[in-house]
C-alpha positions in Angstrom: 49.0 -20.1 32.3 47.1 -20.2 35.4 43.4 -18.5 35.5 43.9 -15.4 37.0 46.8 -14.3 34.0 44.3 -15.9 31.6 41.4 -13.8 33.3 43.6 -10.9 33.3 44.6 -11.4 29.9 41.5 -11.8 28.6 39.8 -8.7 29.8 42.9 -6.4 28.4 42.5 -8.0 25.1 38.9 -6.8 25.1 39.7 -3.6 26.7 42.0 -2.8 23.6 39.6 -3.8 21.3 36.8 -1.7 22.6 39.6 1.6 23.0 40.5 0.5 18.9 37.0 0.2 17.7 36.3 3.4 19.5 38.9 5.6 17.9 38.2 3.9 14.4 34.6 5.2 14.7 35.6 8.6 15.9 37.8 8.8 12.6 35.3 8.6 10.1 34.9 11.6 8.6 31.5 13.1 9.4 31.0 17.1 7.8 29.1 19.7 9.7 28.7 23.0 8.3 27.0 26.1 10.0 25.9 27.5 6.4 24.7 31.2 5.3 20.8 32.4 6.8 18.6 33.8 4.2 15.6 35.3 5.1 14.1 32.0 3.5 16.4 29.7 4.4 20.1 28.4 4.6 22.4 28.0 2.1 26.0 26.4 1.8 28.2 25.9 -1.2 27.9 22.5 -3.0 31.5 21.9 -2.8 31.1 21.0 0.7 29.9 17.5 -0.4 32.9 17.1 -2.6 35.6 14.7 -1.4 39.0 14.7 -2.9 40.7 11.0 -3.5 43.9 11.3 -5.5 42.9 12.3 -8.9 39.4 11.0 -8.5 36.8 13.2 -6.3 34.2 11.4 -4.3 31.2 12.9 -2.5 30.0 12.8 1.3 26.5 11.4 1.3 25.5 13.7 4.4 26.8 16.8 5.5 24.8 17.7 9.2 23.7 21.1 9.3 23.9 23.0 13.2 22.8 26.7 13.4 22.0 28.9 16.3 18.8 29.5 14.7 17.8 25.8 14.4 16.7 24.1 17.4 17.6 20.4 16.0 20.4 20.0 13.3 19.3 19.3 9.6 20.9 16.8 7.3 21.3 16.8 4.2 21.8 13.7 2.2 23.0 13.6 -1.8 21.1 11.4 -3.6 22.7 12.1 -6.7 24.2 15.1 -8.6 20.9 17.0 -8.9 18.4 15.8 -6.3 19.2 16.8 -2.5 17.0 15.3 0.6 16.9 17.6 3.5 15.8 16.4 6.9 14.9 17.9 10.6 16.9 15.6 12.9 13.9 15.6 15.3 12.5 12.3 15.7 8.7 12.1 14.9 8.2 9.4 18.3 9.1 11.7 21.0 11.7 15.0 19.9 14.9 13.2 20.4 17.8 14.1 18.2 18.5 11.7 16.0 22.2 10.0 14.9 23.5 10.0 11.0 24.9 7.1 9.8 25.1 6.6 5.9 22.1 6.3 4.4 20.2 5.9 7.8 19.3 8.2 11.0 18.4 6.7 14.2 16.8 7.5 17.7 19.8 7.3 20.3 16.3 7.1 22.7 13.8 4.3 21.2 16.0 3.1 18.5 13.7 4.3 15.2 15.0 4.4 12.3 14.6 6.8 9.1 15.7 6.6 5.5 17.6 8.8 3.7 14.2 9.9 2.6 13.3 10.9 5.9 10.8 7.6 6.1 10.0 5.9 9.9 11.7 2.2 8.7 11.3 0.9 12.2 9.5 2.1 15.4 8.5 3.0 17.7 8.1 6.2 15.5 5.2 5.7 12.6 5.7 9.5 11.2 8.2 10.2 8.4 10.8 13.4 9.2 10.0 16.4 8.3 11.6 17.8 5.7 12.2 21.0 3.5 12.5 21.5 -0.3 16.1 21.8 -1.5 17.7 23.6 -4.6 20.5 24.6 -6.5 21.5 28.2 -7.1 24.6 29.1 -9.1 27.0 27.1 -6.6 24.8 26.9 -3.6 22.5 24.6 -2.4 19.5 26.3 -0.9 17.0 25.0 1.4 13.8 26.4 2.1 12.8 26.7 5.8 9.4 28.6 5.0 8.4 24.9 3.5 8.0 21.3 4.3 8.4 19.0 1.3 
């Protein structure tokens, strides 16, 4: 093999791998819901989370919340079966949206990062997320805009 079909081959191979990673990411199944407004609030059924294996059912840990009324999406992790955390996808550093990725959100700008609890974990951002009280009614989860928790 001389070096320009090595070259040559070398830089398809990475191509592909790049293209595959890419359309593996974009698989993942990431839930975004639009939810009922209340005068209070927003609402969506708690079902949403729920995640059908087989015979077994699983649970999303996020579901991202986008409505017309919101300027920046909220997301809504489940901690457990009980205990919601909803978070303003505004980043405290300098307004940027901010990414979901499991149990983590993150400035596409600065790189800061925020728990699941909405808590600055790395900077440049020192300021937890803000957040709003969550919960359950009948089937619903509620989540009170009039508040920060």
């Amino acid at each position: 093999m001389n070096r320009r079909s090595f070259v040559k081959n070398s830089c398809l191979a990475c191509l592909g791998i790049a293209t595959g990673s890419t359309l593996l990411t974009s698989c993942k199944t990431m839930l975004h819901t639009s939810g009922s407004l209340t005068d209070d609030g927003i609402k969506f059924p708690l079902r949403d989370f729920a995640l059908s294996k087989g015979t077994s059912i699983k649970h999303h840990a996020y579901i991202i919340i986008r409505n017309d009324v919101l300027q920046y999406p909220i997301c809504v992790y489940r901690l457990n079966e009980t205990t919601y955390s909803a978070l303003y996808m505004q980043c405290s550093h300098q307004g940027a949206e901010l990414q979901a990725s499991g149990d983590r959100l993150t400035c596409p700008a600065h790189g800061s990062e925020f728990d699941n609890s909405g808590l600055a974990k790395q900077g440049p951002a020192d300021q937890s997320l803000r957040s709003f009280p969550t919960s359950i009614i009948g089937e619903d989860l509620f989540i009170d805009l009039r508040k920060k928790s």
